[in-house]
C-alpha positions in Angstrom: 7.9 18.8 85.1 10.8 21.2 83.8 10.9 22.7 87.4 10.6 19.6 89.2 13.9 18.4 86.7 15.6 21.4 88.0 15.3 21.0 91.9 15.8 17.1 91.1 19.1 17.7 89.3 20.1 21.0 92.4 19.6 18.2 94.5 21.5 15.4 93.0 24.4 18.1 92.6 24.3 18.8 96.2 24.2 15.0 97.5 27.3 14.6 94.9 29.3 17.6 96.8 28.8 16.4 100.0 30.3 12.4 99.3 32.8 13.7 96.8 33.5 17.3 97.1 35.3 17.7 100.1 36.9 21.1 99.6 36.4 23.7 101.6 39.6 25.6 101.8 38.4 29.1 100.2 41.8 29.9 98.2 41.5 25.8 96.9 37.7 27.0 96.1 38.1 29.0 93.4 39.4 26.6 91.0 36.6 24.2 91.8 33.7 26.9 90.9 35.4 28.2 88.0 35.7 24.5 86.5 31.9 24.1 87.2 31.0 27.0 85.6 33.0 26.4 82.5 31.0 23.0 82.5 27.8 24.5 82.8 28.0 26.4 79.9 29.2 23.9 77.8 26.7 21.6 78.9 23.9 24.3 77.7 26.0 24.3 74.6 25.3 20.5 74.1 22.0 20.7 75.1 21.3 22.8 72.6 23.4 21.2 69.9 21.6 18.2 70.7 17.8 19.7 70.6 18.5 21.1 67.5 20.7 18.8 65.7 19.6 15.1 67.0 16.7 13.6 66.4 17.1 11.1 69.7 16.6 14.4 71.5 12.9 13.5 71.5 13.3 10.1 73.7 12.3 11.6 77.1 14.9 9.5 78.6 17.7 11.4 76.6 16.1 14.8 77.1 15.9 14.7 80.7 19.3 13.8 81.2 20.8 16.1 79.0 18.2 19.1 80.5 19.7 17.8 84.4 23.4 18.1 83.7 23.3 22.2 84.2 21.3 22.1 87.0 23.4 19.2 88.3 26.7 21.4 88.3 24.9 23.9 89.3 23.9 22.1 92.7 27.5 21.5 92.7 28.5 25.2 92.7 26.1 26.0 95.3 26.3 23.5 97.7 30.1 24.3 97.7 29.5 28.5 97.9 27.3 27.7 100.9 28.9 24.9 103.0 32.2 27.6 102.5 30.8 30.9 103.2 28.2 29.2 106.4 28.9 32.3 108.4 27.8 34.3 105.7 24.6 32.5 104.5 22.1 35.3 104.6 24.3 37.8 102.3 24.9 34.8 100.1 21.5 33.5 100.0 20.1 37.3 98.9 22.5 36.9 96.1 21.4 34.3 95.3 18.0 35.2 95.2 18.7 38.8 93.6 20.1 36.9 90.8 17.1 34.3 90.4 14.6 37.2 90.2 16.5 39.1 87.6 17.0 35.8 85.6 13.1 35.1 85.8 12.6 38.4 84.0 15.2 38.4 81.9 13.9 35.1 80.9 11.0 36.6 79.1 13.1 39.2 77.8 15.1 37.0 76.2 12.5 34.9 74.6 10.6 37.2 72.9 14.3 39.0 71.6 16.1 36.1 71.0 13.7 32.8 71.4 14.7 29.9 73.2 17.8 28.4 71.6 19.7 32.5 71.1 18.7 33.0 74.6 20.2 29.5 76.2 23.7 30.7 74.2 23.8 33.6 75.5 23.0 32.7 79.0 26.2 30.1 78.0 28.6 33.2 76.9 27.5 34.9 80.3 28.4 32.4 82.2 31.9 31.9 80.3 32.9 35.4 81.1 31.8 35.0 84.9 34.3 31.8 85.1 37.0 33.9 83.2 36.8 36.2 86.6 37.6 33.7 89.0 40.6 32.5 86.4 44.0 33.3 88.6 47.1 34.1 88.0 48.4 31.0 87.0 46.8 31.7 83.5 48.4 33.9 80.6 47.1 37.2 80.7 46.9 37.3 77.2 44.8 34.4 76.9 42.5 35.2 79.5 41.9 39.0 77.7 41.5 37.1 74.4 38.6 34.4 75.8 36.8 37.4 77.3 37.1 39.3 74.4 35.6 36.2 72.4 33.2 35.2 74.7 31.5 39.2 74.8 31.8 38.8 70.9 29.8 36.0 70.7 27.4 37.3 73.2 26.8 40.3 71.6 26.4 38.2 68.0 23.7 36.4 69.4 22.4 39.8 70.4 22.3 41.3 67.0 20.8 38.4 65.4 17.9 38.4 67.1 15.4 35.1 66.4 18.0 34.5 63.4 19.9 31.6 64.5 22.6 28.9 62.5 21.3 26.1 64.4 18.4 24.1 62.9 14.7 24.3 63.5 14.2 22.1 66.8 12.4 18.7 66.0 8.6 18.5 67.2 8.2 15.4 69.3 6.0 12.2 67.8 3.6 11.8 71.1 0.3 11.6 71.1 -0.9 15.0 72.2 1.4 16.6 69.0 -1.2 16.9 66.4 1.4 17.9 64.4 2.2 14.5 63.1 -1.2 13.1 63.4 -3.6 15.7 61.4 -4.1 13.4 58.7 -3.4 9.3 59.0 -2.1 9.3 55.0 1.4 8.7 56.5 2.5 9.8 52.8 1.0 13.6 53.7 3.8 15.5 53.6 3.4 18.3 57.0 5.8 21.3 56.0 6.4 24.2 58.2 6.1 27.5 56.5 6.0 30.0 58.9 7.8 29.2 62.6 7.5 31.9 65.5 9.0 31.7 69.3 7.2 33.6 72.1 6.0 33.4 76.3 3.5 31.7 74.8 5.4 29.1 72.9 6.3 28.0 69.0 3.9 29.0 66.6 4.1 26.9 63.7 2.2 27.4 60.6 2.3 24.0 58.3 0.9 23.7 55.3 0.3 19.9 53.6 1.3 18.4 50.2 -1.8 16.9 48.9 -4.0 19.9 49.5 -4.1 23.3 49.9 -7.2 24.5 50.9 -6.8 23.8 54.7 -3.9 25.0 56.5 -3.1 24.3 60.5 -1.6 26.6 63.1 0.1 24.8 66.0 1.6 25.9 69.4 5.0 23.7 70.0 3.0 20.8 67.6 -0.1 20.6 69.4 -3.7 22.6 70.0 -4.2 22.3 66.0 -6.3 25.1 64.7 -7.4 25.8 61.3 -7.3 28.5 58.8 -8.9 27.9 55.9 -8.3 29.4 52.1 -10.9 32.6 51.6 -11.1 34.5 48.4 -12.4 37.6 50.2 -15.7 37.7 48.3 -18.7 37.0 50.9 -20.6 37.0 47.7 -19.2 34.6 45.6 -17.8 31.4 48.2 -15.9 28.8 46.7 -17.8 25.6 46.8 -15.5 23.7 48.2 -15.0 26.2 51.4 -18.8 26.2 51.5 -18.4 22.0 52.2 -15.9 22.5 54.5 -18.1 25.3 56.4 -20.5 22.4 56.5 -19.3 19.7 57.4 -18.1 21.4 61.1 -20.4 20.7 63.8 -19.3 24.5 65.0 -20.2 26.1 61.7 -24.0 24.9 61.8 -25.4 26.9 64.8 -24.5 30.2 63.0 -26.6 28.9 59.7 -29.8 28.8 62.8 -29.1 32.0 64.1 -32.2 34.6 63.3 -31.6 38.4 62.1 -32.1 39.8 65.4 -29.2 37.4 66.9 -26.4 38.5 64.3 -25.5 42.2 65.6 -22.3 40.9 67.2 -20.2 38.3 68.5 -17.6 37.6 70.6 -14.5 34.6 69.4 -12.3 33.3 72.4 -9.3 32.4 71.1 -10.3 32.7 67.3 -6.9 31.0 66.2 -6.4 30.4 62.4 -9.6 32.2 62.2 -12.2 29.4 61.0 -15.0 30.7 63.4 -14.4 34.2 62.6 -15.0 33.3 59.1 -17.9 31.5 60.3 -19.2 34.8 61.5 -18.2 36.3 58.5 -20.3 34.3 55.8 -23.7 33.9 58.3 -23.8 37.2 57.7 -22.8 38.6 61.7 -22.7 42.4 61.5 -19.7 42.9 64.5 -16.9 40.1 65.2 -14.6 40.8 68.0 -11.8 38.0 68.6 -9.9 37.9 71.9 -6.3 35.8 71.0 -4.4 35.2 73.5 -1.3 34.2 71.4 -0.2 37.2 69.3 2.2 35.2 67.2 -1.1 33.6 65.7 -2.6 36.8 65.1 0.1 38.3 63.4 0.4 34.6 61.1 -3.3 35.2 60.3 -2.8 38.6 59.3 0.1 37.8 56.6 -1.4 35.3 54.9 -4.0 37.4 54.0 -3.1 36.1 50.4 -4.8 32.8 51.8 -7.4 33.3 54.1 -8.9 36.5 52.3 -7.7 38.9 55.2 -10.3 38.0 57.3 -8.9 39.7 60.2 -7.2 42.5 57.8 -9.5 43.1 55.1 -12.8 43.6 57.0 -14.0 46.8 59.1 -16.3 44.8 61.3 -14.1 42.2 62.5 -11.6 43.2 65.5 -9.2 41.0 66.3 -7.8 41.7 70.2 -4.7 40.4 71.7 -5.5 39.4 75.3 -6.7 36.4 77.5 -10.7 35.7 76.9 -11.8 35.6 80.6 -10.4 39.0 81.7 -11.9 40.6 78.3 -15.1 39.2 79.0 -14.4 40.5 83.1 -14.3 43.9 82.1 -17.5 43.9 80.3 -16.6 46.6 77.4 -20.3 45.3 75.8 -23.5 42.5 75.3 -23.2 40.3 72.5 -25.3 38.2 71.0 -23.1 35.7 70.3 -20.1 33.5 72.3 -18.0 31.9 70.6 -15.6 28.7 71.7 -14.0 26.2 69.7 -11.4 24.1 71.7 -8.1 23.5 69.8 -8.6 20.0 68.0 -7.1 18.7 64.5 -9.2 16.0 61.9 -7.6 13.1 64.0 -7.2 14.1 67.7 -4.9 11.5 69.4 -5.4 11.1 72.7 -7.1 14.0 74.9 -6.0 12.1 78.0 -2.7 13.9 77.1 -4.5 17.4 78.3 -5.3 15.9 81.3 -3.5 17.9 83.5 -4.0 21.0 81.7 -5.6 23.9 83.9 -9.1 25.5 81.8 -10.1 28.8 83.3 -12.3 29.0 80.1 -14.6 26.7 81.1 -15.3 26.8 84.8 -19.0 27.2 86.7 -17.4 31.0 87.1 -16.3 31.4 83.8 -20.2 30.2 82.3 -21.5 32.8 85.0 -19.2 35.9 82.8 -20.7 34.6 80.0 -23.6 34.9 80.7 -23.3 38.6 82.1 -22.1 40.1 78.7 -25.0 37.9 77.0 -27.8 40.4 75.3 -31.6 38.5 76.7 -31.4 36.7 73.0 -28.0 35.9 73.4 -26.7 32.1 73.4 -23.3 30.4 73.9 -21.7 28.3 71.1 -19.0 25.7 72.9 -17.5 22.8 70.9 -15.0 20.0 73.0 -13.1 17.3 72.1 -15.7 14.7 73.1 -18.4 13.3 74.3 -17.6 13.4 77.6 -16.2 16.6 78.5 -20.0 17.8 76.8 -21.5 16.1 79.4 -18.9 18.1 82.0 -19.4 21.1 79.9 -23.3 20.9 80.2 -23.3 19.6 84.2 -20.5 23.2 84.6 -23.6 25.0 82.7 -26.2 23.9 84.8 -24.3 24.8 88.6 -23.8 28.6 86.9 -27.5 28.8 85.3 -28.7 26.9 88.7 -27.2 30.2 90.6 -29.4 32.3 88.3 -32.6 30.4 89.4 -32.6 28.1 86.4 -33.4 24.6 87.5 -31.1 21.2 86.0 -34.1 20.4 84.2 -35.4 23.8 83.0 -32.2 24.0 81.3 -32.5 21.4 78.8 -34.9 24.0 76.8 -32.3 26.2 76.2 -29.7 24.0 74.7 -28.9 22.2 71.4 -26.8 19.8 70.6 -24.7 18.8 67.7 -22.9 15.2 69.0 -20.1 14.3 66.8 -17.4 12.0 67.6 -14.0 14.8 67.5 -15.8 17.8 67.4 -19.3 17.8 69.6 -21.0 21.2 69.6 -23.6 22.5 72.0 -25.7 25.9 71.9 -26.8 27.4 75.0 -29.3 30.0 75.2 -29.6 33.0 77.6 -33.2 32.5 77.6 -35.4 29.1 76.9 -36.0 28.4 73.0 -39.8 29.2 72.1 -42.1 26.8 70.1 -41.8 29.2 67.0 -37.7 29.4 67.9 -37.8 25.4 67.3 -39.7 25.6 64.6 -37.8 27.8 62.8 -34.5 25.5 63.7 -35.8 22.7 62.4 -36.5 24.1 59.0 -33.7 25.4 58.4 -32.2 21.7 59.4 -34.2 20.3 57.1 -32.7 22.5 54.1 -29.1 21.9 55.3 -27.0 18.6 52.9 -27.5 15.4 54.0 -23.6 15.1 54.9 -23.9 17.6 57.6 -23.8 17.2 61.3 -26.9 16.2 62.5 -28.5 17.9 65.4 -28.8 15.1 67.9 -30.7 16.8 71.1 -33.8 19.6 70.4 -36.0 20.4 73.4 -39.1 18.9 73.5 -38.4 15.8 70.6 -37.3 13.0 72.8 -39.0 10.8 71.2 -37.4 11.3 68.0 -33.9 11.7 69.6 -30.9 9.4 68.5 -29.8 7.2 71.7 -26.1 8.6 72.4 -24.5 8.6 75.5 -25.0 12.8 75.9 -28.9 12.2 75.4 -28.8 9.1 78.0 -27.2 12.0 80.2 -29.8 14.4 79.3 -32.7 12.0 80.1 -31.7 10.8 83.5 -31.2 14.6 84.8 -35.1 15.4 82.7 -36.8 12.3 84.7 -35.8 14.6 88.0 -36.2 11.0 89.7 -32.2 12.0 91.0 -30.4 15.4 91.5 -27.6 16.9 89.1 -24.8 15.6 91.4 -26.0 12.2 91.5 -26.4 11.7 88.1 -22.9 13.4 88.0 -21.7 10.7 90.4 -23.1 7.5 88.3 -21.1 8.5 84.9 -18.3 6.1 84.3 -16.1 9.5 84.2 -15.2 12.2 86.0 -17.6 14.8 84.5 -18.4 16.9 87.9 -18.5 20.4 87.4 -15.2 22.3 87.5 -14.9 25.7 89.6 -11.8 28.6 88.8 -10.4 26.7 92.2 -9.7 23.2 90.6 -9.9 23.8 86.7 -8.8 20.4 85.5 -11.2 20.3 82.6 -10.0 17.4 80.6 -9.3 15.4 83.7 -12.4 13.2 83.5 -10.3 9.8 84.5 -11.5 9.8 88.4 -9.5 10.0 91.2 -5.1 11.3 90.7 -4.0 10.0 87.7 -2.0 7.1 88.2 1.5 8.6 86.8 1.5 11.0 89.9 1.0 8.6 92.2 3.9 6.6 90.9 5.8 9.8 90.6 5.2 11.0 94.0 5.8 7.3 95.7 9.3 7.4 93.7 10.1 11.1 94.6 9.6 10.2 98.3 11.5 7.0 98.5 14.7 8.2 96.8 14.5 11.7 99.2 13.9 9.1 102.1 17.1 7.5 100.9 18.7 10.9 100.5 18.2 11.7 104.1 18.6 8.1 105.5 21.9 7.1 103.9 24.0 9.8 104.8 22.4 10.3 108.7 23.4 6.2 109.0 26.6 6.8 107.9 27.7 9.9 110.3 25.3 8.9 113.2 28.3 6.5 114.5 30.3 9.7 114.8 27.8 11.9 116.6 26.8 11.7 120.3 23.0 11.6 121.0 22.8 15.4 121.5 24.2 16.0 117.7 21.8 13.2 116.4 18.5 14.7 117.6 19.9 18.0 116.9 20.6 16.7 113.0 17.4 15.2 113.0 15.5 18.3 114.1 17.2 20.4 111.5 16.5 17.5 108.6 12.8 18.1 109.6 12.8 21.8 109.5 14.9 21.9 105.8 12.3 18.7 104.7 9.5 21.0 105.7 10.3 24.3 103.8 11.4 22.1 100.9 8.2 20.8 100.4 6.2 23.7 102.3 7.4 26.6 99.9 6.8 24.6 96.4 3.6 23.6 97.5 2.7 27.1 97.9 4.7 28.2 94.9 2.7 26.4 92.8 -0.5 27.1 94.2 0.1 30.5 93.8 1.4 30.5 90.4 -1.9 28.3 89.4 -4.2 31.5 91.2 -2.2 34.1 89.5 -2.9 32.6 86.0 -6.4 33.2 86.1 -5.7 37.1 86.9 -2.6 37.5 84.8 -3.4 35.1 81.8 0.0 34.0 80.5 1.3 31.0 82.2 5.0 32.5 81.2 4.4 36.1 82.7 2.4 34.8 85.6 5.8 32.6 86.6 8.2 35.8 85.8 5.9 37.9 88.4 5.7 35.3 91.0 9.2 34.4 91.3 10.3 38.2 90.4 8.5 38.7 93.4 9.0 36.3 95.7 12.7 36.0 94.8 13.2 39.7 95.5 11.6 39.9 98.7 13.0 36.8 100.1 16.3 38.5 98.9 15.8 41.4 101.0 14.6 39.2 103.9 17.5 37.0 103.6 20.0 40.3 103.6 18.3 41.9 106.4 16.8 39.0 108.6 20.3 38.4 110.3 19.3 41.3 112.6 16.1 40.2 113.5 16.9 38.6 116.6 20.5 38.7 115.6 21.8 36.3 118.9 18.5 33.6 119.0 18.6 32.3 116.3 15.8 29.7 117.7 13.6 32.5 118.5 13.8 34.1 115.2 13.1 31.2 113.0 9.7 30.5 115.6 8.6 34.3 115.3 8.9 34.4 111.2 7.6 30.6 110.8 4.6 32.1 112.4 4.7 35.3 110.5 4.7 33.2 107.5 1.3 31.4 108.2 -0.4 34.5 109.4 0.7 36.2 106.0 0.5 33.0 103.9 -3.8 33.2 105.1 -3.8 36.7 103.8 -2.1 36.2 100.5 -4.8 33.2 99.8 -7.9 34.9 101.2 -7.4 38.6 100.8 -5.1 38.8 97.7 -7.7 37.4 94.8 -10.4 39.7 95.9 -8.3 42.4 95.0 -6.9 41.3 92.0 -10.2 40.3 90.6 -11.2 44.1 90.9 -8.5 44.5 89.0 -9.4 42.7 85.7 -10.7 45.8 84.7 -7.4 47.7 83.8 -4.4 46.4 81.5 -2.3 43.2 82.2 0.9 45.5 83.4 -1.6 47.4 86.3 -2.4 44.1 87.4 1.2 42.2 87.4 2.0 45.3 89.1 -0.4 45.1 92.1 0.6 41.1 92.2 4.3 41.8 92.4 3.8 44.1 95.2 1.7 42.4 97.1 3.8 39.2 97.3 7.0 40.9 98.3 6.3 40.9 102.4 5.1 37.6 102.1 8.2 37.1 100.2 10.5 38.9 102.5 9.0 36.6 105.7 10.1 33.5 103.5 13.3 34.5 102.6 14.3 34.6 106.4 14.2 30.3 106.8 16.7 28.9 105.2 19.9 31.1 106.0 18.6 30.6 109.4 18.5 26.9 109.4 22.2 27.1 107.9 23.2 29.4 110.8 22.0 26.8 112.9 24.7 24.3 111.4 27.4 26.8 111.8 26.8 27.5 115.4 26.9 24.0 116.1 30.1 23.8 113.7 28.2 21.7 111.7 29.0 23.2 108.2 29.9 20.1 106.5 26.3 19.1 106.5 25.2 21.8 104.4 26.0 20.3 101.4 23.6 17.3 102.1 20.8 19.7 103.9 20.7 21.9 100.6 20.1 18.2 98.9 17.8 17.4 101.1 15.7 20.9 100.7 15.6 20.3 97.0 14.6 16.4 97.0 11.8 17.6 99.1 11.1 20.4 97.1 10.8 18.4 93.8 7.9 16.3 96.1 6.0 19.3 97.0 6.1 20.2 93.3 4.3 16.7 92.8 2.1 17.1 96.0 1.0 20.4 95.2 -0.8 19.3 91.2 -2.2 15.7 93.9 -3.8 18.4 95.8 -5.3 20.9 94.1 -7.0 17.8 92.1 -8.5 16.5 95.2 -9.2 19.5 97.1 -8.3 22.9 94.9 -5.6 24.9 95.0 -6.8 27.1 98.2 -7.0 23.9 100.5 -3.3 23.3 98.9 -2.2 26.3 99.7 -3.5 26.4 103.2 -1.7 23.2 103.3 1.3 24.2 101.9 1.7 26.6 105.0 1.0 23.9 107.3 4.3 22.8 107.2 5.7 26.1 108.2 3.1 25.8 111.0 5.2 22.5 111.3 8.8 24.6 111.6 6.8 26.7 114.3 5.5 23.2 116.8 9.1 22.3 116.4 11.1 25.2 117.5 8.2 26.3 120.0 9.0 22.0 121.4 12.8 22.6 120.9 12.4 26.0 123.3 10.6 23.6 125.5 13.2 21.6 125.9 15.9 24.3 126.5 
């Protein structure tokens, strides 16, 4: 969505250039760009003034606005740099680009120095002393020397203070998916943040509650609540009321059934506040490794030691690892008896609709299948959702992987059990099939547990003493075997198909694109319909036939890139995820990468067929496609070999490989714009550079509609169709000639 604001407020900038920007003079220029950029940094001034200061800043109304004002003048400053300097589009375009590709580094550079609100200043201060440089000689040397002086001041301030900041802690939104305000529905419970820390990977908030102090809740930017709970350190004397809590959690009660033999060691993904290490910890489990992804969490855990009991400080047999849980579990360091994975939920989850379109590598038919390979033959799988329904996804996921092991839909159901709660449903999968002495020995210890605890609603082999919920209903229709898995699958009321690494919308269980994206993408595509419409019907009157189909040819080959290039942007930023982990570093590599190469493509492709200009665009739209089939196909079979060694080995290998694909795509656009000029058609580009980022803000939309219907290869391979498109049209334009 961020993104999408960003191309959408380019392109509005551009549009707004081309009606009322009409300078092109390059001494008149300057003054222009220098304005610009003076109001671009004070507009990321306000914005952060207003974050930070305003509580209105949550209406998503205000905050978009106030986020598309830089990125508005910014459109501004480049449609202007590029409708002047035409003849020189390829050198200005690798500026561009060189820029972009530091700035996506220095991005997370300046997050984890500064965090967010330092690092927005002093991109502010930067761009303040790049303005001062295009200040003429019309202003007092003196004062120019002084707001330079100033301006470096402030920057290197901000510098030196690190995270420290004046400004005020930024407000956490009250929407349904931040747990943050909905944890407990006392609305006298007063939430108070003790410990607050920026990353790549977001805020960590740590947030303590007035009318008890025995449960605390870690938060990333107010939502994915996980506990930590107060721990006096002695596994031999509990506090009784911890012991309750332990209890009274659906997750906690498979560790109470698990035997001797299964307790030499277990595996947490993303152990959070800790609760299910702590689990571990009182069952008695000899060896707890913990793979966090978020290291601001670990490092919260491991100071309030005073709290929690140091559970991951204090004890010699828990490890706690910072890293993402599907590439630990990819290299295979050992077999454990035990994995462990509790989805982020608070008390009083909201609305999981709001995860909707979050991507799950965790919990994909090829994630179940690593599981299983790092599983000892009595190890099991301990899984707790949000719902009902995603259990029933969950177990349908479960039985594709087991089903590519030889293990039958049906067979299955004898190695699960399930604990169906409302908020917090828990299910057990064994490696191998429970015995009749395995149930027996479950259902004594059952019968021992308080009557207040979760019950265990599905056992192999007790159907006739089974509760009727909607999970056993499941269970029964895929036991009669009077239908296959995918039918059942297709007769659930939701969307509760298995999910594959390709397509790994998890929590998407509504059928079909949810209905926001296909009112975002209809809107998208009428207002870039007007954007190219208005403007052609008002110059068309001008233009002989020859200029109009010539105009029109080059609107379709800037519409295509547009939505061409973010289609496969995305795509690709989705696949890297899965092989990089963080979302954040994923994004830096990508566009580092991309942005580089296309620099260096866009510096050198001038001489690539320096006088045929037609010719060139045909030869690298083709390139593009045969290199775009590579990067899909070819690319993740290497980087999955890769899991094996450390996250900077394998951004490494990504960032190289992208750069000739890079290079090929950085060749387009300049080209298109040399077209312009050698028709003396410059004072279009202002309105082609709108139309380019109207189309790209669509393809951003079309490229999430995609991968939901198809998976994000299909997307990509469609992505590149529309540069197969740019090919067709010049190979029909060289027809013509």
């Amino acid at each position: 969505m961020i993104l999408s604001l960003a191309i959408l407020g380019l392109s509005c900038g551009s549009i707004f250039a081309y009606y009322r920007l009409n300078t092109s003079d390059k001494d008149k220029l300057i003054p222009v760009l220098r304005n610009i950029q003076l109001g671009l940094a004070g507009s990321l001034g306000v914005f952060i003034v207003a974050v930070t200061s305003f509580s209105f800043i949550t209406n998503h109304l205000v905050y978009f606005f106030l986020l598309v004002i830089p990125f508005f003048l910014a459109g501004l400053f480049y449609a202007k740099v590029f409708e002047t300097y035409a003849a020189e589009s390829f050198t200005v375009y690798a500026a561009d680009l060189a820029g972009a590709a530091i700035g996506s580094v220095a991005a997370i550079l300046a997050i984890s120095a500064l965090g967010p609100v330092n690092g927005v200043l002093l991109l502010a201060a930067l761009i303040i002393c790049s303005a001062l440089s295009l200040v003429g000689s019309k202003w007092p040397k003196a004062a120019v020397t002084g707001l330079f002086v100033l301006a470096i001041a402030g920057g290197g301030w901000i510098i030196f203070s690190g995270h420290n900041t004046f400004m005020d802690r930024i407000p956490i939104g009250d929407f349904p998916e931040k747990d943050f305000h909905h944890t407990y529905p006392d609305q006298f419970t007063q939430s108070i943040i003790t410990d607050s820390r920026w990353s790549v990977y977001g805020r960590a908030d740590l947030v303590e509650y007035s009318h008890q102090n025995v449960v605390r809740h870690l938060f990333v930017d107010g939502a994915a609540g996980t506990q930590m709970l107060r721990f006096n350190g002695n596994l031999s004397e509990q506090d009784p009321v911890l012991s309750n809590l332990l209890l009274e959690s659906s997750s906690f009660i498979p560790y109470v059934l698990l035997k001797p033999e299964e307790k030499d060691n277990m595996l947490v993904i993303g152990p959070g506040g800790g609760k299910e290490v702590l689990g571990g910890l009182v069952t008695g489990v000899r060896q707890i490794t913990g793979v966090e992804i978020n290291p601001d969490f670990v490092e919260i855990v491991k100071d309030q030691r005073a709290f929690n009991g140091g559970i991951y400080t204090d004890f010699p047999n828990v490890e706690i690892l910072v890293g993402e849980g599907r590439q630990y579990v990819k290299q295979k360091p050992q077999l454990f008896d035990v994995l462990v994975m509790a989805l982020p939920s608070t008390q009083q989850l909201q609305s999981i609709d709001n995860y909707a379109l979050s991507e799950n590598f965790l919990l994909t038919v090829e994630a179940i299948r690593d599981y299983m390979d790092i599983l000892t033959p009595e190890g099991q799988m301990i899984f707790t959702v949000h719902n009902p329904w995603e259990l029933k996804r969950l177990i349908a996921t479960a039985m594709t992987a087991f089903g590519e092991r030889g293990v039958e839909p049906n067979e299955l159901l004898n190695h699960m059990i399930i604990f169906e709660t409302d908020y917090a449903p828990t299910v057990v999968i064994k490696k191998q099939p429970y015995s009749t002495q395995d149930l027996q020995g479950v259902m004594q210890t059952l019968s021992r547990l308080r009557e207040n605890a979760p019950q265990v609603t599905y056992v192999p082999d007790q159907w006739r003493s089974l509760p009727n919920t909607t999970v056993n209903d499941f269970l029964q229709d895929i036991r009669t075997g009077r239908s296959g898995l995918q039918t059942v699958v297709e007769n659930q009321q939701y969307d509760v198909t298995p999910v594959y690494d390709d397509s790994p919308y998890f929590y998407k269980i509504e059928p079909g694109i949810p209905e926001m994206f296909n009112k975002l993408f209809f809107a998208i595509l009428a207002a870039g319909l007007l954007i190219i419409a208005l403007p052609f019907m008002s110059i068309s009157k001008k233009l002989v036939k020859s200029q109009k189909r010539y105009i029109q040819k080059v609107l379709l080959l800037f519409t295509a890139i547009g939505i061409g290039f973010m289609v496969i942007e995305i795509t690709l930023f989705q696949k890297l995820v899965l092989y990089l982990g963080s979302p954040t570093i994923s994004l830096s590599i990508l566009l580092s990468s991309l942005l580089i190469g296309m620099g260096v493509g866009s510096l050198t492709g001038k001489k690539i067929y320096r006088d045929r200009i037609e010719t060139r665009i045909l030869v690298v739209s083709g390139l593009v496609v045969i290199a775009g089939v590579f990067v899909i196909l070819l690319y993740p079979y290497l980087l999955e070999k890769l899991l094996i060694f450390d996250v900077i080995v394998r951004a490494t290998t990504a960032f190289i490989l992208l750069l000739p694909f890079g290079y090929l795509l950085g060749i387009l656009f300049p080209s298109f714009i040399q077209l312009l000029e050698k028709a003396e058609m410059e004072e279009y580009v202002p309105w082609m550079y709108g139309v380019n980022g109207a189309m790209s803000v669509l393809g951003s939309v079309l490229a999430v509609m995609l991968s939901m219907i198809f998976g994000y290869t299909p997307a990509f391979l469609i992505g590149l169709g529309f540069y197969l498109l740019v090919l067709l049209l010049m190979f029909l334009k060289r027809d013509e000639g």
